[in-house]
Structures are given as structure tokens and as C-alpha cells.
C-alpha positions in Angstrom: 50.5 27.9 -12.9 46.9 26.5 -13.1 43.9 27.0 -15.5 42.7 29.2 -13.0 45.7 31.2 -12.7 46.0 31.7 -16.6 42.3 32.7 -17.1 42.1 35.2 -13.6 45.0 37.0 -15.5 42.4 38.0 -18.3 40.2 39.5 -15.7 40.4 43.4 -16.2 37.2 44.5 -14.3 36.4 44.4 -10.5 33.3 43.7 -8.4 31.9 44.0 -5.0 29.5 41.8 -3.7 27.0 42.3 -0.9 25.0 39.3 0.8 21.4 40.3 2.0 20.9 38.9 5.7 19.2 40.2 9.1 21.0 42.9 10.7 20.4 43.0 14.8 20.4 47.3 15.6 22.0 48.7 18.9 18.0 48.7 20.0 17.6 45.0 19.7 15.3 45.1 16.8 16.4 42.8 13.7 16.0 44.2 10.4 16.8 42.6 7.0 19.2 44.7 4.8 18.9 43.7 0.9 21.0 45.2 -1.8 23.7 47.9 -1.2 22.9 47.7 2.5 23.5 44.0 2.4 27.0 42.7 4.4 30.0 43.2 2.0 31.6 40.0 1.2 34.0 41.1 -1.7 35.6 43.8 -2.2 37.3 44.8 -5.6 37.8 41.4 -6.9 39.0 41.1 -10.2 36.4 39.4 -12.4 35.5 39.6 -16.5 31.7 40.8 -17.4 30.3 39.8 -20.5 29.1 42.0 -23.2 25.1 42.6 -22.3 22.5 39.8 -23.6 21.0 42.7 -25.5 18.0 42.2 -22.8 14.9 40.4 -23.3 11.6 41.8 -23.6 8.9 40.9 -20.7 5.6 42.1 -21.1 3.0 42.3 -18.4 -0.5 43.9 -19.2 0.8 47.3 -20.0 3.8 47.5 -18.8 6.5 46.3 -21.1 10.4 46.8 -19.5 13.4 44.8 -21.1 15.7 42.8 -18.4 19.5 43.2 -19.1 21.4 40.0 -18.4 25.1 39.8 -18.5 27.8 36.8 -17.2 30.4 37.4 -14.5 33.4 35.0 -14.4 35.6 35.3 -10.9 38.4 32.5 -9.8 36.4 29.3 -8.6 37.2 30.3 -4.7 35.2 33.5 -4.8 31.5 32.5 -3.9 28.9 34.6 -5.3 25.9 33.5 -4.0 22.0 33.4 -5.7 20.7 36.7 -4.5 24.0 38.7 -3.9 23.7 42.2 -5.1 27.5 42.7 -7.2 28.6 46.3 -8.4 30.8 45.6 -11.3 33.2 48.4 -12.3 34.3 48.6 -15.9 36.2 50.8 -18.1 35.3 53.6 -14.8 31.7 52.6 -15.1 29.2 51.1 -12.8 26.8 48.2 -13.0 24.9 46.9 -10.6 23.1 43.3 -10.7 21.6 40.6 -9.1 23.4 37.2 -9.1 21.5 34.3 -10.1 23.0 30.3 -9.7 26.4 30.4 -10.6 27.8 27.1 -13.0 31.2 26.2 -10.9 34.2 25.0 -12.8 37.2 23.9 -11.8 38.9 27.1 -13.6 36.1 29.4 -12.9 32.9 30.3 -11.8 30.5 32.1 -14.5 27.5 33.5 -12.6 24.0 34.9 -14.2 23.5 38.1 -13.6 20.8 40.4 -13.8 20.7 44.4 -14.0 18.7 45.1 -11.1 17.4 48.8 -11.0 15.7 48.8 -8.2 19.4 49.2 -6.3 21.3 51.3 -9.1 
């Protein structure tokens, strides 16, 4: 049994992950689908999400919204992509993020991610 192994077994929540790409439709016309429309690449993988950052405060003029940033750990052979839109289901409830770089270990990979509301 590897590292891998030992640590996937502590994995109790799932994800799907959708790629953004260009889409040719039956018309010819290419379009680019982003977020839930994106290409499913994973399906109800097991993964662990970490508790929530607690979300950090960005002010712009006068708008001030706080950014909710969490870490998703998978088995080193699932690639999660920068950009990727993942739905994370947890104790029956839903989070959806955007994936930022993900550090790759030899046991794991632990990928940034980001609540993303404009796809929730």
C-alpha cells in the first residue's frame, strides 16, 4: 500500500470537475463553454476539502465582497487543472470553486481553490 493509498482512504467528500474549452455546435459555429457548461473531466472523485480560509476581505471603491478560499486534496493522478470549475459535495452539501495552481506531491495533489459565485 502506498502513501497515496493510505491518505485517499481519508478522503470522505467527492468532486466533479469541468474543464472550460471551445465547443463546435451542430451549426458549425464554435462557442466557448466556461463553468458548469465546461467538458466534465471527473466525476465523483473522492477528495478531502479543507475547512474555509475564513475569506479575505477585497475592497474596491465601494464595493467591498470577501473571497472564500478553501484546499482540495485528490490522489496525485487526478489532474485538476488552473481554471477548472470543481463542485465539491460534502456532508450532502454543495460547493462550487475555481481551481487555482495545484502544488503536486508524490502522495497528493492539494489544489487552491476559490468559491466562485458567479457559477453557484
Amino acid at each position: 500500500m502506498t502513501e497515496a493509498d493510505i491518505l485517499a482512504m481519508t478522503y470522505d467528500d467527492s468532486c466533479t470537475v469541468y474543464r472550460p474549452g471551445k465547443v463546435t455546435l451542430p451549426s458549425g459555429e464554435s462557442v466557448f463553454k466556461k463553468g458548469l457548461e465546461g467538458r466534465m473531466v471527473y466525476e465523483d472523485t473522492p477528495c478531502a476539502l479543507s475547512s474555509p480560509s475564513g475569506g479575505k476581505l477585497a475592497k474596491s471603491q465601494t464595493v467591498a465582497r470577501v473571497d472564500t478560499d478553501y484546499l482540495l486534496f485528490v490522489r496525485p493522478e487526478v489532474d485538476i487543472q488552473p481554471g477548472d470549475t470543481v463542485v465539491v459535495t460534502r456532508l450532502g452539501k454543495q460547493t462550487v470553486a475555481l481551481a487555482g495552481l495545484a502544488d503536486r506531491q508524490p502522495s497528493h495533489n492539494n489544489i487552491p481553490l476559490k468559491v466562485d459565485k458567479g457559477t453557484a
